[in-house]
C-alpha positions in Angstrom: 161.4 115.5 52.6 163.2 114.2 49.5 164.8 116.9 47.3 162.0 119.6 48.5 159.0 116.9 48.1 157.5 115.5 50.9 157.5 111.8 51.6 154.2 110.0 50.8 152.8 106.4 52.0 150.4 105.0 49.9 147.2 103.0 51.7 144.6 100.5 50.2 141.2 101.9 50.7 141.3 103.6 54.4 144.3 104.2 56.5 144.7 102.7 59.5 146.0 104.7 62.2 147.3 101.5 64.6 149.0 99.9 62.0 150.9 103.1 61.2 151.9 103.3 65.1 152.8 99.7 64.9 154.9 99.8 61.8 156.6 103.3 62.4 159.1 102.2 66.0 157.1 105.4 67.8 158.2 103.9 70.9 161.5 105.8 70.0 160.0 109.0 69.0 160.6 111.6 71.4 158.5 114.4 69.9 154.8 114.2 68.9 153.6 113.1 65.7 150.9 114.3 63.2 149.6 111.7 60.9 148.1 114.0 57.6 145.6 111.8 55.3 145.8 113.9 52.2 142.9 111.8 50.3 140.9 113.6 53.3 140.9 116.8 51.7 140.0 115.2 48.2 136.9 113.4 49.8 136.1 116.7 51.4 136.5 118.6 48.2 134.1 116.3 46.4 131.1 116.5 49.1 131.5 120.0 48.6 131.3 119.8 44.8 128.5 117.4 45.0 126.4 119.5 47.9 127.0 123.0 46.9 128.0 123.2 43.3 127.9 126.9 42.4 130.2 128.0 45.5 133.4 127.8 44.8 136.0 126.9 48.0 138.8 129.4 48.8 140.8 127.4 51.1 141.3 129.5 53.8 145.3 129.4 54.5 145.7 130.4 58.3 143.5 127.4 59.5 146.5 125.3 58.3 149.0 126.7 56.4 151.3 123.4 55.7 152.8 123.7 52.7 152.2 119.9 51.4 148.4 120.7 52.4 148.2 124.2 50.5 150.0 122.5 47.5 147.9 119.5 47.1 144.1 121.7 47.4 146.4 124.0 44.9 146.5 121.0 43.1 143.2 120.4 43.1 141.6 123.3 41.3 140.5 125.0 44.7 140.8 128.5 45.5 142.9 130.0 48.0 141.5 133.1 50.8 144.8 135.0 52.2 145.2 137.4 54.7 148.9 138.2 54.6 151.8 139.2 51.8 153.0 135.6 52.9 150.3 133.5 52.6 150.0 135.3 49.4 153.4 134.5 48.5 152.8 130.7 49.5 150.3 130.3 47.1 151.2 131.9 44.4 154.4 130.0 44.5 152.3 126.6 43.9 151.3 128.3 40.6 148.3 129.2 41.7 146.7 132.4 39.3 145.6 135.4 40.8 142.5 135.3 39.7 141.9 132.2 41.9 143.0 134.6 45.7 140.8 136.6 47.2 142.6 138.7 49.5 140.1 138.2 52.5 141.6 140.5 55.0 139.7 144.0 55.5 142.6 146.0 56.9 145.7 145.3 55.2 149.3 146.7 55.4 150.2 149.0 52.9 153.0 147.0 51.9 150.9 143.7 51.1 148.6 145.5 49.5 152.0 146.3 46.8 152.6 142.7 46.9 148.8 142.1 45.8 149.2 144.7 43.3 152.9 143.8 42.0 151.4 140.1 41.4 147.9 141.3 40.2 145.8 139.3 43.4 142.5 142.1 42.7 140.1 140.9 44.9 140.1 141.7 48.2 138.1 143.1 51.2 137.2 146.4 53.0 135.0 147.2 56.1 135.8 150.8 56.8 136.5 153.8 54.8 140.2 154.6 56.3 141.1 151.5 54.5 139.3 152.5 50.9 141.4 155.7 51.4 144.2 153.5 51.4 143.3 151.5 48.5 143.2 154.7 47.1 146.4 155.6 47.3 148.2 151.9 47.0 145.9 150.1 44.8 143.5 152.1 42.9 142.8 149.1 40.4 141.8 146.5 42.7 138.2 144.9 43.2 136.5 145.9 46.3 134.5 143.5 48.8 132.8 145.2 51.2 132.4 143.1 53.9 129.7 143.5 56.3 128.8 141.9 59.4 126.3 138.9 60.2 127.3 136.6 62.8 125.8 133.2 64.0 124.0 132.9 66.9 126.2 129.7 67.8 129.9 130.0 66.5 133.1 128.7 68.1 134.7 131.8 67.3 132.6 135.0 66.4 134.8 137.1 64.4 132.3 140.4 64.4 133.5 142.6 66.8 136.4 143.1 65.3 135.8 143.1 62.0 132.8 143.6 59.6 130.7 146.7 58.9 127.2 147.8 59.5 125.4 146.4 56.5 122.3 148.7 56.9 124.1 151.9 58.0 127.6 152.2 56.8 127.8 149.7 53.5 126.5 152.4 51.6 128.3 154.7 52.6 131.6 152.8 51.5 129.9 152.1 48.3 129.3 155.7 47.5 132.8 157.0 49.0 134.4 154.1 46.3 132.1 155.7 43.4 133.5 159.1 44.6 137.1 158.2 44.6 136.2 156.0 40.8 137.2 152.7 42.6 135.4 149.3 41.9 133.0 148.0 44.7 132.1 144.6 42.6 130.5 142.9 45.5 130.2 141.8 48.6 131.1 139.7 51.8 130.4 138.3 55.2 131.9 135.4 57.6 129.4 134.0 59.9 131.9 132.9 62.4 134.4 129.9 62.8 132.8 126.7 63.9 128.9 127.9 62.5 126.6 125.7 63.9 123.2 127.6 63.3 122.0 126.5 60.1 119.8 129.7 59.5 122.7 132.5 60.1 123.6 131.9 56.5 120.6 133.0 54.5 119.9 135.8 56.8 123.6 137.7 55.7 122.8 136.3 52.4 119.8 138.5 52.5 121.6 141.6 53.7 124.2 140.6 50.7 121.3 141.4 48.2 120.1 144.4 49.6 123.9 146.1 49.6 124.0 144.1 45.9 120.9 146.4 45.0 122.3 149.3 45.7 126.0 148.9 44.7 124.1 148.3 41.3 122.0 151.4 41.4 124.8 153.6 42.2 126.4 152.2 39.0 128.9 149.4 40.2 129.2 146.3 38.8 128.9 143.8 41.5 129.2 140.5 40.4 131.1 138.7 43.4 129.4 137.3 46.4 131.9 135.9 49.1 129.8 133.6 51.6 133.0 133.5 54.1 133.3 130.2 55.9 132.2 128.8 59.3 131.6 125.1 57.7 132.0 121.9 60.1 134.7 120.1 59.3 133.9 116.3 61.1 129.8 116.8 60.6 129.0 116.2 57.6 125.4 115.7 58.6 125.7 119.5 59.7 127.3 120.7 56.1 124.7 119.0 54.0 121.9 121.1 56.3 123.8 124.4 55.9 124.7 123.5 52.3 121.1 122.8 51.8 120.0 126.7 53.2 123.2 128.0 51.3 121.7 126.4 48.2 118.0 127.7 48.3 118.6 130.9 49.9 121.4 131.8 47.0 119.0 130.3 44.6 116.4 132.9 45.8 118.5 135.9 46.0 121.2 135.7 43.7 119.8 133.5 40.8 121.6 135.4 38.0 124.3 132.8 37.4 126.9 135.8 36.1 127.4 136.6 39.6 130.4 134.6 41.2 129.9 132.8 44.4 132.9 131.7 46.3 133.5 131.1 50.1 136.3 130.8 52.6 136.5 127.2 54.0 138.7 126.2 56.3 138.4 123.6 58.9 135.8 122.3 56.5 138.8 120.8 54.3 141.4 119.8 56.9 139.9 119.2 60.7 139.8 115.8 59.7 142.8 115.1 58.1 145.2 115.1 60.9 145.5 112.8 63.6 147.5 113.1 66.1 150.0 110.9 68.2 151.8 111.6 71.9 153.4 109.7 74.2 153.1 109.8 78.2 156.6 110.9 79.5 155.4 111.2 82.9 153.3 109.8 85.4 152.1 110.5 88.6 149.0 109.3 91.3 147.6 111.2 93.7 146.4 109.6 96.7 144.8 110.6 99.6 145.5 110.3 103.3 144.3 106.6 103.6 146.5 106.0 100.4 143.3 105.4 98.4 143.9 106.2 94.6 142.6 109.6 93.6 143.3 110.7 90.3 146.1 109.6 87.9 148.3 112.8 86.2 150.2 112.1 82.9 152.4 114.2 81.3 152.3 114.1 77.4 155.4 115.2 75.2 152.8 117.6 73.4 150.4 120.3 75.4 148.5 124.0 75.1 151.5 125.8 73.4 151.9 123.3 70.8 149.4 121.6 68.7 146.5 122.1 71.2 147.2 125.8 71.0 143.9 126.2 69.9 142.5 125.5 73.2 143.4 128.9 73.9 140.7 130.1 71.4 137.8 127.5 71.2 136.3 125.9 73.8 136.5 121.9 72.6 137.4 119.0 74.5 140.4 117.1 73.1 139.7 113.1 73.2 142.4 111.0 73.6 142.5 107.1 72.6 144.8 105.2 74.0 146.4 102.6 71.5 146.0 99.3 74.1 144.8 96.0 73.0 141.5 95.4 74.9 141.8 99.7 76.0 137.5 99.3 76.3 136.9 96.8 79.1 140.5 97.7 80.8 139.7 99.6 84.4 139.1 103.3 84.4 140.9 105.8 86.6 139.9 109.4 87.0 142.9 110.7 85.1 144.2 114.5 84.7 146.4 115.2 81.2 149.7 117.8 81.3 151.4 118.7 78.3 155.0 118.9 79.0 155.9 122.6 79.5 156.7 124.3 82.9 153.8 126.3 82.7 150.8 125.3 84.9 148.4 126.8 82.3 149.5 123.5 80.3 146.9 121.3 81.0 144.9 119.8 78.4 142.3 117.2 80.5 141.0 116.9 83.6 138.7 114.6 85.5 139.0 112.1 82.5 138.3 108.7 82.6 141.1 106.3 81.1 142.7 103.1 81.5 146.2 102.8 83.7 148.9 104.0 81.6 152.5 104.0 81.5 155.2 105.7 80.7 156.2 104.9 76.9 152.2 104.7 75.9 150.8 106.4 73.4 147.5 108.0 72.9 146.2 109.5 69.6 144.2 112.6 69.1 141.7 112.5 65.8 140.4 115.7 64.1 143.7 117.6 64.7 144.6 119.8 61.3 142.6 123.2 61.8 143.7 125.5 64.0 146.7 123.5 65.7 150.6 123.0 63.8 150.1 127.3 62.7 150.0 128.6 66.1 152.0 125.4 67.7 155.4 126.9 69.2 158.8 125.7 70.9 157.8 126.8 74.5 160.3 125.9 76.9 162.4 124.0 74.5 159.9 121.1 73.7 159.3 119.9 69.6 156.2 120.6 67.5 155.5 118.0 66.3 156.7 115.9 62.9 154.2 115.3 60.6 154.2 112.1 57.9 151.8 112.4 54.8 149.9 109.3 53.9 147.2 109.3 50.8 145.5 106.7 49.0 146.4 103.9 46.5 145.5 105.4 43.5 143.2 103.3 41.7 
């Protein structure tokens, strides 16, 4: 960083992640490294804007909450879905207006929900009435999302059971509890799950959206706000365009009064792709057996499960690592097994992996590294998160 700014490197046309390694001396860099391609987002940004132009993204800030990231999307005209008096705080430090936050977290602590009010962030969710009762008494003025439940049959991360209400038997009931206190219900929300893969699990809670829109309407609220949540691939984009494409007609069928707002709550969507990133093997061992045949080959990277592959905890995908050798595809393979570097035998990121003999001082990169990894990366045992350097574009 340079007087609070991060440093940028400028590419021509696409970055090239083994020229970085090559010009960069990594061979001295103890701790890992995340390479961040910032024109990533902006190409992601525009395939949204091109597929689904009447939903507008809210970032959503705990999938990666770097600040250079947040500040450039901020930059970029997107809106931003917070869950906490800090992320709040973030974003509305980038200049971001209020009116572009939707405070997407149904049960919120009493003093965020002053922050919200103190800086005017209205919009914001519910899914139970203990927590319209408290809107009641902290934040009487706000807009109310009620957020109902609808999850995908296939989802990397299924978010329903814990929050999300009935939307048959109980969103009415919040609805007319809001009309009885004279508090705004102006419309409504779901999140299909992280990681959505069923192209069909958006139209049917679009459906359910219309049905609570109908009666928020004939109890005499004014719904005009339709939050779609997220659950968008970020690295298959043939995926996106199919559930952009149901997004499209089923809004188009359901909600085609264009004075209602449509927004969602991307996350990985804008940033999986964006990060790449770089360890190096510490440690090696083999593991032969009793004839002294070669079994399996263990390396130990200087980055593992309690730092940027923390995610592993919560969804069950396979890192890939590529090892940055010339000729690394018609090298020998060896049944290899992958430890990050911690004490902890939990730290294990690969095993039974097929890769070419390494050694110690080699480096292997990991693509499709932004969501879900730096936010819940820690200092276990002492060992770095890792670094991150910003690259973006030429522009033209």
């Amino acid at each position: 960083m340079t007087n609070g700014s991060p440093k940028i490197q400028y590419y021509e046309h696409e970055l090239n992640i083994r020229q970085v390694i090559e010009q960069s001396n990594l061979q001295d860099l103890d701790h890992p490294l995340n390479i961040c391609d910032l024109s990533n987002l902006e190409r992601k940004l525009r395939l949204w804007q091109k597929l689904m132009p009447r939903i507008k993204p809210h970032y959503a800030v705990k999938c990666n909450d770097d600040p250079v990231l947040v500040k450039f999307l901020a930059d970029l005209g997107t809106g931003f879905d917070c869950a906490s008096k800090n992320e709040l705080k973030m974003v509305l430090g980038f200049g971001v207006s209020p009116e572009r936050i939707i405070f997407a977290h149904p049960c919120r602590p009493a003093n965020h929900l002053k922050y919200a009010k103190e800086h005017k962030v209205l919009n914001g969710t519910v899914d139970n009435e203990f927590e319209i009762y408290k809107l009641y008494k902290h934040y009487p003025d706000s807009n109310i999302l009620v957020r109902f439940k609808s999850e995908a049959k296939k989802a990397l991360c299924p978010l329903g059971d814990k929050y999300g209400c009935n939307a048959e038997e109980d969103a009415g009931a919040l609805m007319l509890l809001a009309k009885a206190l004279k508090l705004k219900v102006t419309g409504t929300s779901f999140h299909v799950g992280s990681g959505c893969s069923e192209v069909e699990a958006f139209d049917r809670a679009i459906e359910k959206a219309e049905n609570i829109f109908n009666f928020g309407e004939r109890i005499g609220h004014k719904m005009d706000l339709l939050d779609i949540g997220g659950g968008f691939p970020g690295i298959d984009d043939g995926v996106f365009e199919q559930i952009a494409e149901a997004v499209n007609t089923s809004v188009q069928l359901r909600f085609p009064d264009e004075r209602v707002q449509i927004i969602s709550e991307p996350g990985r969507f804008f940033v999986e792709a964006a990060n790449t990133l770089i360890c190096k093997v510490h440690g090696k061992r083999e593991v032969r057996n009793k004839d002294g045949k070669l079994e399996q080959i263990m390396y130990y990277l200087n980055d593992g499960i309690f730092g940027a592959f923390a995610g592993m905890f919560y969804y069950p995908e396979v890192a890939t690592p590529q090892p940055f050798l010339d000729n690394a595809e018609t090298l020998p393979k060896f049944k290899s097994l992958i430890w990050g570097p911690s004490c902890d035998a939990l730290d294990k990121l690969l095993g039974d992996f097929l890769l070419p003999n390494l050694n110690c001082g080699d480096l292997l990169g990991f693509v499709n590294m932004g969501a879900y990894t730096l936010p819940l990366a820690s200092p276990f045992n002492g060992f770095d998160v890792p670094e991150t350097r910003y690259f973006q574009e030429k522009p033209k």
